[in-house]
DOMIFI-309319 format. One record per residue (C-alpha): residue in one letter; x, y, z. Coordinates in Angstrom, 2 decimals, always signed. Example, Ala and Ser with C-alpha at 12.3 -4.5 7.8 and 13.67 -1.06 7.14 Angstrom:
<r rest="A" c1="+12.30" c2="-4.50" c3="+7.80"/>
<r rest="S" c1="+13.67" c2="-1.06" c3="+7.14"/>
# end
This chain:
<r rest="X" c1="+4.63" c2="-17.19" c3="-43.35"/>
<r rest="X" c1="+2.37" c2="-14.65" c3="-42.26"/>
<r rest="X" c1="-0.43" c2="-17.01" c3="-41.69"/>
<r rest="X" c1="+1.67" c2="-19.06" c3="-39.47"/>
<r rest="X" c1="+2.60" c2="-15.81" c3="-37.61"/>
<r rest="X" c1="-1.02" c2="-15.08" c3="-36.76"/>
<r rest="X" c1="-2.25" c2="-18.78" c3="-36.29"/>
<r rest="X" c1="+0.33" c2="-20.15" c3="-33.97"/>
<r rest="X" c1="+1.11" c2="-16.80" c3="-32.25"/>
<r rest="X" c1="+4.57" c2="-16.00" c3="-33.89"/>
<r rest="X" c1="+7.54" c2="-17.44" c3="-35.85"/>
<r rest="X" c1="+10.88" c2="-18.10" c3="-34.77"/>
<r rest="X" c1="+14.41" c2="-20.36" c3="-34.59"/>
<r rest="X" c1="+12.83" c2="-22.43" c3="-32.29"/>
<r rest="X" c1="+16.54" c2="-24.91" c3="-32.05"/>
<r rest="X" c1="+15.01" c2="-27.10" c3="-35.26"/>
<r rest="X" c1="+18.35" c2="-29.08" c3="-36.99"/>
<r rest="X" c1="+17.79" c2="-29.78" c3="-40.37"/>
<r rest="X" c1="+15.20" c2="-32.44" c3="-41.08"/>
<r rest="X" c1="+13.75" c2="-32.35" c3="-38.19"/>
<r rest="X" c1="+10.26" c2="-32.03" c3="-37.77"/>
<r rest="X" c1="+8.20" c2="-30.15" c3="-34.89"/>
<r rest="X" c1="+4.65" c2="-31.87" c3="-33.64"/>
<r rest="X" c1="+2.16" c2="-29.26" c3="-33.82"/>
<r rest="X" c1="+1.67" c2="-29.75" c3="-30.18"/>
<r rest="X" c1="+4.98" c2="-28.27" c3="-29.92"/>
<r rest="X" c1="+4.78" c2="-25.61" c3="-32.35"/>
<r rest="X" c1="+3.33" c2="-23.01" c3="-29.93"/>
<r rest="X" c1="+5.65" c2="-23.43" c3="-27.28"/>
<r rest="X" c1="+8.61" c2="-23.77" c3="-29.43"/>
<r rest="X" c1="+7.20" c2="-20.07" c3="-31.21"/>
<r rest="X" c1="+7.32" c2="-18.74" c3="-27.83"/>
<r rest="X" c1="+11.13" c2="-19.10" c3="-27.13"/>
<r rest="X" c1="+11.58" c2="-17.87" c3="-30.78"/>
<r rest="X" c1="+9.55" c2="-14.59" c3="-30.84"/>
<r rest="X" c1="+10.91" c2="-13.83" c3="-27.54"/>
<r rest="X" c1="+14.26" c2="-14.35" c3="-29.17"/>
<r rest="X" c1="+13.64" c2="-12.20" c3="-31.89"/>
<r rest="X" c1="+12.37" c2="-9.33" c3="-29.55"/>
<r rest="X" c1="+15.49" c2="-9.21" c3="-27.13"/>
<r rest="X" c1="+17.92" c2="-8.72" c3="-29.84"/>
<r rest="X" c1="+16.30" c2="-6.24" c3="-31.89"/>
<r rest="X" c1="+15.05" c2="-4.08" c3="-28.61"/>
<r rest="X" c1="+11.53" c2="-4.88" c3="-28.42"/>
<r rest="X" c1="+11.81" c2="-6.32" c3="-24.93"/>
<r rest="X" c1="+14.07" c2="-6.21" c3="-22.28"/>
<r rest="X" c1="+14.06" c2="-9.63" c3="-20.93"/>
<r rest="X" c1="+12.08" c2="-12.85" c3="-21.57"/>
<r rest="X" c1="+9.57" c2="-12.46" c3="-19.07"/>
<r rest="X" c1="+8.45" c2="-9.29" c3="-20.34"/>
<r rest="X" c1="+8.27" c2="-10.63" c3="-23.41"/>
<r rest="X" c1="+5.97" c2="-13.78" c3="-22.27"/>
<r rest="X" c1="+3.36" c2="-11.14" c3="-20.89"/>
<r rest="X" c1="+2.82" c2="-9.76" c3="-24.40"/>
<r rest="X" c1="+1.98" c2="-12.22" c3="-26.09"/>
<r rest="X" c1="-0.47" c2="-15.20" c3="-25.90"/>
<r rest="X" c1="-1.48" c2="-18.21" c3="-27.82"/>
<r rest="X" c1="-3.98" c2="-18.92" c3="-30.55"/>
<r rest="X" c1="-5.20" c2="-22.23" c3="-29.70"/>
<r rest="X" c1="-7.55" c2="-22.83" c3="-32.82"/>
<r rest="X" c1="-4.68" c2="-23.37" c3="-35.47"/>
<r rest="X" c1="-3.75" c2="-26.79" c3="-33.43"/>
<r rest="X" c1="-7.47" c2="-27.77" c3="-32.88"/>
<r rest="X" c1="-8.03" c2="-27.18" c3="-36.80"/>
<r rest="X" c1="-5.16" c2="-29.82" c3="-37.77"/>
<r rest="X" c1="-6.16" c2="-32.42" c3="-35.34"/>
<r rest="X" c1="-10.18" c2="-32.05" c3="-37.15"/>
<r rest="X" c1="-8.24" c2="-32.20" c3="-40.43"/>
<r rest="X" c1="-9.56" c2="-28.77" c3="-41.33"/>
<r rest="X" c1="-5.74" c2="-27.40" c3="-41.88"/>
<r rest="X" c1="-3.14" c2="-30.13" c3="-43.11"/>
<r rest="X" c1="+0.27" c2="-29.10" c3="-41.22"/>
<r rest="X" c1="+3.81" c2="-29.81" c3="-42.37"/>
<r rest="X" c1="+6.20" c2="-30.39" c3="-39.47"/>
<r rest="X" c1="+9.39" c2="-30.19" c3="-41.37"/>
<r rest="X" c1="+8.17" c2="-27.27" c3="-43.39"/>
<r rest="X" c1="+7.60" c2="-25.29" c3="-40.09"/>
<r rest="X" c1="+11.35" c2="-26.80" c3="-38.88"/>
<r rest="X" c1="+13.08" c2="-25.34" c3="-42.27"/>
<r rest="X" c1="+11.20" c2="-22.02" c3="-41.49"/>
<r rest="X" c1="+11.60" c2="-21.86" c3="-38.09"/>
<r rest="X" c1="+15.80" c2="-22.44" c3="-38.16"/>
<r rest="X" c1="+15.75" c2="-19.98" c3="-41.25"/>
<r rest="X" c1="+13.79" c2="-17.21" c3="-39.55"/>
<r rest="X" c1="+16.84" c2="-17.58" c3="-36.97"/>
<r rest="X" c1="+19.03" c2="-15.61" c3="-38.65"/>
<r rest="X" c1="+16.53" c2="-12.59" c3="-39.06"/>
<r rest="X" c1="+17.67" c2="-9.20" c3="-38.35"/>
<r rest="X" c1="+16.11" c2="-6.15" c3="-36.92"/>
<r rest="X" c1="+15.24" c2="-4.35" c3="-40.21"/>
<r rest="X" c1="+12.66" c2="-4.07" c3="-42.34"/>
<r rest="X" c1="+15.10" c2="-4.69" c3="-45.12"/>
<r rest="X" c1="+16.08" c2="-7.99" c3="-43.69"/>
<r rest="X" c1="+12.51" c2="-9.16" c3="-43.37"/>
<r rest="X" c1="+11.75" c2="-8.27" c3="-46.78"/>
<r rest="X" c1="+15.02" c2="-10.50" c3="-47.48"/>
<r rest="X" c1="+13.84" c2="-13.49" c3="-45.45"/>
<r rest="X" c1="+10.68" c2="-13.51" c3="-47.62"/>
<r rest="X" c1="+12.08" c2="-13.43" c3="-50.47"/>
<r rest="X" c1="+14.65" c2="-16.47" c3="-49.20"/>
<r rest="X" c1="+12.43" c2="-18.64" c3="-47.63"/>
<r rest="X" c1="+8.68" c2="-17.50" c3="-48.20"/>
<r rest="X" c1="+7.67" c2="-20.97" c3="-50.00"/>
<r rest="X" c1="+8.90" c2="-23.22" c3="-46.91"/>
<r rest="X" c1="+7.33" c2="-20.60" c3="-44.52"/>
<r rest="X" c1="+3.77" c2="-21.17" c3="-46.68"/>
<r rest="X" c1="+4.12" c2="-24.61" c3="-46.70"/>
<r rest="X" c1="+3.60" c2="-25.17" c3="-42.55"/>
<r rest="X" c1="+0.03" c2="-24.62" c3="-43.15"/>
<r rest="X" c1="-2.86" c2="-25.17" c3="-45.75"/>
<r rest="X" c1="-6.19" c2="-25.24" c3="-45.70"/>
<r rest="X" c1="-8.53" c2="-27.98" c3="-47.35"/>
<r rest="X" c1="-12.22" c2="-25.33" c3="-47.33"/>
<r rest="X" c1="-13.51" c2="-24.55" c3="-50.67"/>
<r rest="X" c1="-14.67" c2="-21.41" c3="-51.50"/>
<r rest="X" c1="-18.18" c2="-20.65" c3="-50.05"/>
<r rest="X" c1="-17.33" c2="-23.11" c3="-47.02"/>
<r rest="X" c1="-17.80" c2="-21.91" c3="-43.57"/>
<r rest="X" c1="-14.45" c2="-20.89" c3="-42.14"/>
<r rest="X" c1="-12.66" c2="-19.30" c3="-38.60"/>
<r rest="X" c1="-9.14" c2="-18.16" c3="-39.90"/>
<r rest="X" c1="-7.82" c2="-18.04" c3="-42.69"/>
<r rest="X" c1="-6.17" c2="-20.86" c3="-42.38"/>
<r rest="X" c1="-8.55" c2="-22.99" c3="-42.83"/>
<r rest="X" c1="-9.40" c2="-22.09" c3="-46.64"/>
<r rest="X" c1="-7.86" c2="-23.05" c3="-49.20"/>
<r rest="X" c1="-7.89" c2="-19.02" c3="-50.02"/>
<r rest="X" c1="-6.19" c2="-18.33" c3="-47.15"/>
<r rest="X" c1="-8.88" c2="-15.55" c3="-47.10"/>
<r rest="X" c1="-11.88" c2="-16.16" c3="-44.37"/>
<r rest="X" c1="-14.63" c2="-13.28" c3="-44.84"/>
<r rest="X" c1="-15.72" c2="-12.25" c3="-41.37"/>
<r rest="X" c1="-16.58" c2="-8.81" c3="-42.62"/>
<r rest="X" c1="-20.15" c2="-9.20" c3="-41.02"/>
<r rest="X" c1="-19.37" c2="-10.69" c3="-37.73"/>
<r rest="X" c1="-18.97" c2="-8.41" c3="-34.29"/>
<r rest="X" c1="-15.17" c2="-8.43" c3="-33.64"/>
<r rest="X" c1="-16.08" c2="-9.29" c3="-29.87"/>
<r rest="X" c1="-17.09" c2="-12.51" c3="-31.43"/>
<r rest="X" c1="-14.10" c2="-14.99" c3="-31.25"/>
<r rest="X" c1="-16.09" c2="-18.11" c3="-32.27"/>
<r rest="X" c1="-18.12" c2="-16.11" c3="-35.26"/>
<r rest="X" c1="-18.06" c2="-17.98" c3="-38.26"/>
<r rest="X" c1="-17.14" c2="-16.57" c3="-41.92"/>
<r rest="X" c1="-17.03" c2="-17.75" c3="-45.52"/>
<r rest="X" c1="-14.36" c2="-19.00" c3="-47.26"/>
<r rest="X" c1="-13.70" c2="-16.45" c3="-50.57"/>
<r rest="X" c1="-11.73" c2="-16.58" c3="-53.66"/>
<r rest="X" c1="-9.30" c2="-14.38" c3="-54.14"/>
<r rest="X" c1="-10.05" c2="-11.33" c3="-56.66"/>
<r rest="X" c1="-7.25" c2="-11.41" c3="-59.90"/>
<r rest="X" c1="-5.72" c2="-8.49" c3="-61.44"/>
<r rest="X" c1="-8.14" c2="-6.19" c3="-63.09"/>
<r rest="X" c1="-10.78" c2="-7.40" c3="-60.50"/>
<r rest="X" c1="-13.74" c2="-5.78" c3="-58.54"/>
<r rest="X" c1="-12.09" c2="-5.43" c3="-54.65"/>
<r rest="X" c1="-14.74" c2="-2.83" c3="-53.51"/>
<r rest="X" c1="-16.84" c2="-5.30" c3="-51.89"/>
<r rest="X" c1="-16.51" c2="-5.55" c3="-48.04"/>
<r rest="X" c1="-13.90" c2="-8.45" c3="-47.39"/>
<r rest="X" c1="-12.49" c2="-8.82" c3="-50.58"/>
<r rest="X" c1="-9.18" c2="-9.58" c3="-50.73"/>
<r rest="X" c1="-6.92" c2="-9.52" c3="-53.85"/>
<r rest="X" c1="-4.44" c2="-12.08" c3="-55.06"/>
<r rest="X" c1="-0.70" c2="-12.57" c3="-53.79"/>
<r rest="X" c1="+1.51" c2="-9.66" c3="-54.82"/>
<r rest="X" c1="-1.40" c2="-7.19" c3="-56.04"/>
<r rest="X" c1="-3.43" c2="-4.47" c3="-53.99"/>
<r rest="X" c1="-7.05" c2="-2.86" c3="-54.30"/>
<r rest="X" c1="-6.08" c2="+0.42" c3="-56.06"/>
<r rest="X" c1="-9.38" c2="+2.80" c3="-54.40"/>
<r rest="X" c1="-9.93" c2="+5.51" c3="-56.88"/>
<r rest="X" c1="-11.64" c2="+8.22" c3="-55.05"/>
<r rest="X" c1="-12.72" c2="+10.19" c3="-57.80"/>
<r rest="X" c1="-14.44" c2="+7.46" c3="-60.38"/>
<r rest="X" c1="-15.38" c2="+5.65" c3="-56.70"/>
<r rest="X" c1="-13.30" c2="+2.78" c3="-58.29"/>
<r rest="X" c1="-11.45" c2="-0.09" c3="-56.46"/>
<r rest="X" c1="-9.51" c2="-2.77" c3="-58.87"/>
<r rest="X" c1="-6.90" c2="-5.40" c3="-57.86"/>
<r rest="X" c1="-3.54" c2="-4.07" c3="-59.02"/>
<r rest="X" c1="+0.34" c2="-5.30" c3="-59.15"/>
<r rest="X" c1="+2.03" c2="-3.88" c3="-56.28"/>
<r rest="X" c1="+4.29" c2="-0.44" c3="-57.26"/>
<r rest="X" c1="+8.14" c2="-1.39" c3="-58.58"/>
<r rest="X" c1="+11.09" c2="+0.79" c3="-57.05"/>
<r rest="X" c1="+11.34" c2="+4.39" c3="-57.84"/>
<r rest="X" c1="+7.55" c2="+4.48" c3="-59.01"/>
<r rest="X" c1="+5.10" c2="+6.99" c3="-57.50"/>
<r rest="X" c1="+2.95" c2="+5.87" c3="-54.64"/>
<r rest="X" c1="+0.32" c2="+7.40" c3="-52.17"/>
<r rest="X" c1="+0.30" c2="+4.73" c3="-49.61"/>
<r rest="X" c1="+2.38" c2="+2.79" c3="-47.68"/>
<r rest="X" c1="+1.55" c2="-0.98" c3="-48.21"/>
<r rest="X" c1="+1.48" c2="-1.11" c3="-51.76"/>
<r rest="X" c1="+5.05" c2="-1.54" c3="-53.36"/>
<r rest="X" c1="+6.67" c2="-4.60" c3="-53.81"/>
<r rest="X" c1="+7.95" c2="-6.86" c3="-51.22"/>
<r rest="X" c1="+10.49" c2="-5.29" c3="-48.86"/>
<r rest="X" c1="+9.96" c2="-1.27" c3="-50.14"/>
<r rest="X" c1="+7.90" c2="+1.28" c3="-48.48"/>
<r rest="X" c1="+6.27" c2="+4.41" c3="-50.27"/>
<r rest="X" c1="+8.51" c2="+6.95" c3="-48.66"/>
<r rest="X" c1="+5.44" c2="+9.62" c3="-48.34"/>
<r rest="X" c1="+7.04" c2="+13.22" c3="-47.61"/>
<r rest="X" c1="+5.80" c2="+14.29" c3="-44.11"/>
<r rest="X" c1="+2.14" c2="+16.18" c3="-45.07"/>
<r rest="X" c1="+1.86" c2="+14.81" c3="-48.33"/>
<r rest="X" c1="-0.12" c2="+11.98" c3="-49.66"/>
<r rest="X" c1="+3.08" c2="+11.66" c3="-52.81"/>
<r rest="X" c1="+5.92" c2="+9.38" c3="-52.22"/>
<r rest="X" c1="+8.28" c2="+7.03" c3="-54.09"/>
<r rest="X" c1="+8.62" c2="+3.39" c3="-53.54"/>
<r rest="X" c1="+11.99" c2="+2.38" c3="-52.45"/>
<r rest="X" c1="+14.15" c2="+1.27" c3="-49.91"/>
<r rest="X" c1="+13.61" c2="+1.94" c3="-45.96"/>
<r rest="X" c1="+16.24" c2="+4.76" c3="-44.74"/>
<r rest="X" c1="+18.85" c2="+3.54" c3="-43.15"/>
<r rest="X" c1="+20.93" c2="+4.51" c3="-40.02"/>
<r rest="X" c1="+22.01" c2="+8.00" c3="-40.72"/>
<r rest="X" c1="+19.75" c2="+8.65" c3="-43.48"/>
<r rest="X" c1="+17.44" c2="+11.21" c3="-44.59"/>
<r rest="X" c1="+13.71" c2="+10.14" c3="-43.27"/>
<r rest="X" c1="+11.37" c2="+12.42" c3="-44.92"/>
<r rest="X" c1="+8.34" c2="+10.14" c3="-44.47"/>
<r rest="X" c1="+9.38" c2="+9.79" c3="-40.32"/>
<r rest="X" c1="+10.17" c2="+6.12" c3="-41.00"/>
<r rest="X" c1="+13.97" c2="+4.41" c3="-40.63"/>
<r rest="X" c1="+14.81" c2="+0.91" c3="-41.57"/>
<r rest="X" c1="+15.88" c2="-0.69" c3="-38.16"/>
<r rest="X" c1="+13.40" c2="-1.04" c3="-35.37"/>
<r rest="X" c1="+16.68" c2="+0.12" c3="-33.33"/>
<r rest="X" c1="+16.26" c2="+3.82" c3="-35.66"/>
<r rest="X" c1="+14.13" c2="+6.31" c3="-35.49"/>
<r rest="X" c1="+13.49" c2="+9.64" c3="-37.63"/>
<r rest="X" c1="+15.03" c2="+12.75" c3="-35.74"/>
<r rest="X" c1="+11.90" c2="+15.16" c3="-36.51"/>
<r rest="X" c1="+14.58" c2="+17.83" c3="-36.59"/>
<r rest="X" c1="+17.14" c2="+16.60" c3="-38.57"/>
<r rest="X" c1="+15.15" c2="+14.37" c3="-40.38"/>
<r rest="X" c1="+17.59" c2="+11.55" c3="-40.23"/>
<r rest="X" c1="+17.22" c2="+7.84" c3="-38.48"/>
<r rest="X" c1="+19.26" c2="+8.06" c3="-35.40"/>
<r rest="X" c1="+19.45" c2="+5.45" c3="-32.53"/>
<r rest="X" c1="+16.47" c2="+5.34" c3="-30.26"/>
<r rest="X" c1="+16.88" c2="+6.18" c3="-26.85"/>
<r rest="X" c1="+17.55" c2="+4.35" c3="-23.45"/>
<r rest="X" c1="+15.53" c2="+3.84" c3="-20.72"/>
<r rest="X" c1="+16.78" c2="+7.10" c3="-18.56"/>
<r rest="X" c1="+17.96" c2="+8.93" c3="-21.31"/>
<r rest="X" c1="+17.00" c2="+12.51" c3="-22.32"/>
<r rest="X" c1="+14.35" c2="+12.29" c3="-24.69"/>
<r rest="X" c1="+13.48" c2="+15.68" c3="-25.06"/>
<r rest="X" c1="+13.96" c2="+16.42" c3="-28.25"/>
<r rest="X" c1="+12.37" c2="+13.08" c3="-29.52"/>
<r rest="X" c1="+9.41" c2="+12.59" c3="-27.03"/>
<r rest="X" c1="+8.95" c2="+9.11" c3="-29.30"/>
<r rest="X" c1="+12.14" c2="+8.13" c3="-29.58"/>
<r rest="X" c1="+13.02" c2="+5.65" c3="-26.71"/>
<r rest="X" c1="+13.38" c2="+2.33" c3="-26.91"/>
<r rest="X" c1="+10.02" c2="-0.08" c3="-27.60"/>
<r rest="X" c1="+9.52" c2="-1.29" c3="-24.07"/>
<r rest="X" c1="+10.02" c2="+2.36" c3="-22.60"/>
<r rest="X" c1="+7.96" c2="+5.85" c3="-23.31"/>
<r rest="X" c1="+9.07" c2="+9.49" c3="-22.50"/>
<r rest="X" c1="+7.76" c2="+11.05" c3="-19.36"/>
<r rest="X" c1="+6.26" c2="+14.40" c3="-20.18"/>
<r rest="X" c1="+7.11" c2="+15.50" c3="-16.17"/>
<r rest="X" c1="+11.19" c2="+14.69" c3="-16.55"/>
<r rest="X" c1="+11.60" c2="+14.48" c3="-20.43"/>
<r rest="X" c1="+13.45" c2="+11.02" c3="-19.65"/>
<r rest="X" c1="+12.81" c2="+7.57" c3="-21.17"/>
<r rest="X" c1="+11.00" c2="+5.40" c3="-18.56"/>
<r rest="X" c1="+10.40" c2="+1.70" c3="-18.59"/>
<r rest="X" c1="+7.04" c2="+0.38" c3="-19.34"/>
<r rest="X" c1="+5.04" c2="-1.36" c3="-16.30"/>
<r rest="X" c1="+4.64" c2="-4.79" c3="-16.35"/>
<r rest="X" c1="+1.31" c2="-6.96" c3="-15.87"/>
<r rest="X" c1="+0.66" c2="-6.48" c3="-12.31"/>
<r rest="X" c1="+2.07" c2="-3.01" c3="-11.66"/>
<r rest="X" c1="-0.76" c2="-0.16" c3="-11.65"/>
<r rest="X" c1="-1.14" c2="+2.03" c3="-14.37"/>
<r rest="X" c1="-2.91" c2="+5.22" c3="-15.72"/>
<r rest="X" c1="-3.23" c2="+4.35" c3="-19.13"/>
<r rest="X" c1="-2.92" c2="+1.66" c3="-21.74"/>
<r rest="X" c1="+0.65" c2="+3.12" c3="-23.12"/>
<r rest="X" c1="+2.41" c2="+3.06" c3="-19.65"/>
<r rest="X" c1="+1.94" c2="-0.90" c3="-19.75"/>
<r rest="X" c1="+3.99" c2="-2.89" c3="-21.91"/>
<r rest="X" c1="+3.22" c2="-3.31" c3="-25.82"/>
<r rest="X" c1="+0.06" c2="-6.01" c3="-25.74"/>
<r rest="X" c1="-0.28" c2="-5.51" c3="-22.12"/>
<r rest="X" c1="-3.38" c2="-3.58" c3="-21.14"/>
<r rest="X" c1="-4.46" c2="-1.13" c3="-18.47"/>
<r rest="X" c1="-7.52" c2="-2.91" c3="-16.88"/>
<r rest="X" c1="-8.75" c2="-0.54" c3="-13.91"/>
<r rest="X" c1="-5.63" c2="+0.67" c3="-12.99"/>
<r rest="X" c1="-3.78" c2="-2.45" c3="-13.68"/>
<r rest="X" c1="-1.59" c2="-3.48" c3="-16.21"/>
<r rest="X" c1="-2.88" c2="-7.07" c3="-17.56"/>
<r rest="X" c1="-1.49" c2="-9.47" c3="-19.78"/>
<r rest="X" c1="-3.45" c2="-11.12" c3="-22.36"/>
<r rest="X" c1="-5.08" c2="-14.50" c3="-21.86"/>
<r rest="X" c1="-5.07" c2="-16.98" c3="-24.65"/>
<r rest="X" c1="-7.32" c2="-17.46" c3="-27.62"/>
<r rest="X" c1="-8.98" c2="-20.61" c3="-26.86"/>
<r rest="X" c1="-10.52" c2="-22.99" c3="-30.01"/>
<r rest="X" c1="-13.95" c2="-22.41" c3="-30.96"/>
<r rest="X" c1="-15.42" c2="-25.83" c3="-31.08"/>
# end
């Protein structure tokens, strides 16, 4: 699924029945309605259209399948699509959609490059892991290599290595260390927050670098690592408990980060104020929309990726 999220822009219930199948020429538009979907109901954007500013197209994914490079399944996409649908606005229900529906979601897209081939995304190996660790970032059309991925007990230290599914590169600072391990189980110490299992978070105490893997807080809940399990939540840094976010015009006070996604607080009137828009001027980066950037003076929305050829 993920690779599909960053190859075709974003996933979504994109109005698939069952059986159908979507032409990857329609894949990118149909993502578009979906993700836009997604970010309305859970509070990410207000409307649709400032939703369409913040995001933009990868164009290589659907150049790649027509060179043969990726092989694409049009029903697997269609069964993912209509089951990503029903997502919620929790990291708890994403970790549940995985879990449901992660093998039709990895099915949309594999590569056919060996190992030690040259390779643009990811999704073009049959990895999934492209090494562009030594090409300038500027660089859209730099090329990488294709890499196996490192099994448990493995060497990850090297620039661009990447472990297997379900394990992470455990860095041991003292030693100097770094060895592909199984991801922490629930209730297990942890020191970071991306490596326990699927769908649990190392709940780090607040100035600390010792937590617990477990489940994300929920609504009402004690947050002592500042992180709640809705994207509707976030942690009161007084009470220390996820609480609703706050409108655009509301007093934000006491929670100068607590309003809504598409809105900040202004320091001047401690209110939650809507984020401008591509077109409307702009001081900074963070007064334009999320993915929308302030380009002298102006906020800008991002132009699509085009294919490398």
């Amino acid at each position: 699924m993920k690779r599909l999220i960053v190859a075709a822009l974003c996933l979504g219930a994109c109005g698939a029945g069952d059986g159908d199948s979507i032409p990857i020429d329609e894949l990118a538009g149909r993502a578009m309605d979906a993700v836009c979907a997604l970010e309305i109901r859970c509070g990410a954007a207000p409307d649709r259209a400032a939703c369409e500013e913040s995001v933009y197209q990868r164009l290589q994914l659907e150049a790649d399948v027509k060179a043969g490079k990726v092989i694409y399944d049009g029903r697997a996409a269609a069964a993912c699509l209509n089951a990503y649908g029903t997502l919620g606005c929790s990291a708890s229900d994403a970790a549940l959609f995985n879990a449901s529906h992660q093998q039709s979601c990895d099915d949309v897209v594999k590569g056919t490059v060996a190992a030690g081939g040259s390779c643009l995304t990811d999704d073009e190996c049959l990895s999934e892991a492209c090494d562009k660790s030594t090409c300038n970032s500027a660089l859209e059309c730099c090329a990488g290599t294709c890499t196996a991925r490192i099994p448990a007990g493995g060497d990850c230290s090297a620039v661009g290595a990447r472990c297997a599914q379900d394990l992470f590169c455990r860095r041991n600072t003292v030693d100097q260390t770094a060895i592909c391990t199984a991801r922490i189980a629930d209730g297990q110490p942890c020191t970071s927050s991306d490596v326990c299992v699927t769908g649990r978070r190392c709940n780090l105490v607040t100035g600390t670098s010792a937590g617990t893997c477990g489940a994300f807080p929920a609504h009402g809940q004690a947050c002592p690592g500042d992180a709640c399990d809705s994207t509707s939540d976030v942690c009161d840094p007084a009470s220390k408990t996820c609480v609703s976010r706050i409108a655009v015009g509301g007093d934000c006070s006491a929670i100068s980060t607590g309003c809504v996604a598409y809105a900040s607080c202004d320091p001047a009137t401690k209110t939650c104020v809507a984020r401008k828009r591509a077109g409307e001027t702009c001081a900074a980066t963070t007064d334009c929309l999320s993915g929308v950037a302030c380009t002298d003076g102006v906020c800008v929305a991002p132009a699509d990726k085009p294919a490398c050829p």
